[in-house]
Structures are given as structure tokens and as C-alpha cells.
Residue, then its C-alpha position, 0 to 999 in steps of 0.5 A: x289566306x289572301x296575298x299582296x301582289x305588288x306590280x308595276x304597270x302605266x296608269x294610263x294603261x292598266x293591264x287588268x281586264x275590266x270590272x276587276x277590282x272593288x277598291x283602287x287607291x292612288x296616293x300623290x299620284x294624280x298630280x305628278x300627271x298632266x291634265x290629259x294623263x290624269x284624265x286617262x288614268x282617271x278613266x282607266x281606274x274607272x273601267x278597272x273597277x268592278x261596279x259599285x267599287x272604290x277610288x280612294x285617291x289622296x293629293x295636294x290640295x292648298x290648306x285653309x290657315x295661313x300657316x299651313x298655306x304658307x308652309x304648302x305654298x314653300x312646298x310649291x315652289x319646288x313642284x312642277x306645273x302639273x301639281x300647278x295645274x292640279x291645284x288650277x284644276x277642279x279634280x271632282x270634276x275630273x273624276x266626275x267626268x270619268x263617270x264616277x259618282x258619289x263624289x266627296x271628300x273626307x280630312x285626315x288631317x284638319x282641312x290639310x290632307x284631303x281624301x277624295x272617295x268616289x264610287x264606280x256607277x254600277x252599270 
């Protein structure tokens, strides 16, 4: 029976070899991070995944509809500026020049919580 190992590391510097896992998740993580950190771990997602595997990575992202976006945008005012800089940032990009491809998004909820998949090359 398969176990769930929990550990602790930097996401700047994963310590696992390369090529070693099919699937790696990160949940509101991205935007606690600057733009150089998020660039680093973005890369280093990249060399720990196995070719052809998975980022599944959920953040902020400003809603559509004005009641969703004024209740995000109260939200804001108590972030900091690297969620500002997430928002100011064109994260498929980001993840794209980390030498993802397949890039999209899917909503689990109505164009509010945004789910972004992306697929290791597979060289």
C-alpha cells in the first residue's frame, strides 16, 4: 500500500533528484514569493518533475463580476506586494519560460479560483 510522506524543504531548492515525481502541486504558494523566487521554484518544479508530468499549481487570481472582485479586492489590501506583483505578472508566462508546455487553465469555481495545469516537456 502506497504511503504519504510529508517533508519540509525550500521550494527554491527542492532536494530530490531530477525526473523524480509525475505530479507536483502548489496551493497559494506561488504568490507569497517574489517574482525571482517564483521563477526559481517554477524552474525547480520543472527539474523535479519526470517528463511528461504534472504542475497543478492553484493562486489568486482577480475575478470577473463585481461582487466577487470587490470582495478580492478587501481581501487585497491585506496582502502584501508579492501577491500585487502575482496579479501584475503574466504567471503562464512565468511558468512557460520554466520550459512547461500545454499550459491552461481550468475553474473550480465560476471564473473564481483559477487552477492552472501544465505539463513537463518530455525531454
Amino acid at each position: 500500500m502506497p504511503q504519504l510522506i510529508f517533508r519540509q524543504a525550500e521550494a527554491e531548492d527542492i532536494p530530490y533528484p531530477g525526473k523524480h515525481f509525475g505530479t507536483v502541486t502548489i496551493t497559494y504558494g506561488l504568490h507569497e514569493m517574489s517574482r525571482a523566487g517564483r521563477q526559481k521554484t517554477l524552474d525547480e518544479i520543472h527539474r523535479v518533475l519526470k517528463p511528461g508530468g504534472r504542475l497543478v499549481a492553484v493562486d489568486i487570481y482577480e475575478p470577473r463580476g463585481w461582487f466577487r472582485r470587490a470582495i478580492f479586492r478587501l481581501w487585497m489590501l491585506l496582502e502584501g506586494e508579492t501577491a500585487k506583483d502575482l496579479l501584475a505578472s503574466d504567471l503562464l508566462a512565468e511558468i512557460e519560460a520554466a520550459g512547461f508546455e500545454d499550459i491552461h487553465q481550468v475553474f473550480v469555481v465560476r471564473d473564481f479560483i483559477p487552477v492552472t495545469l501544465a505539463t513537463r516537456n518530455k525531454s
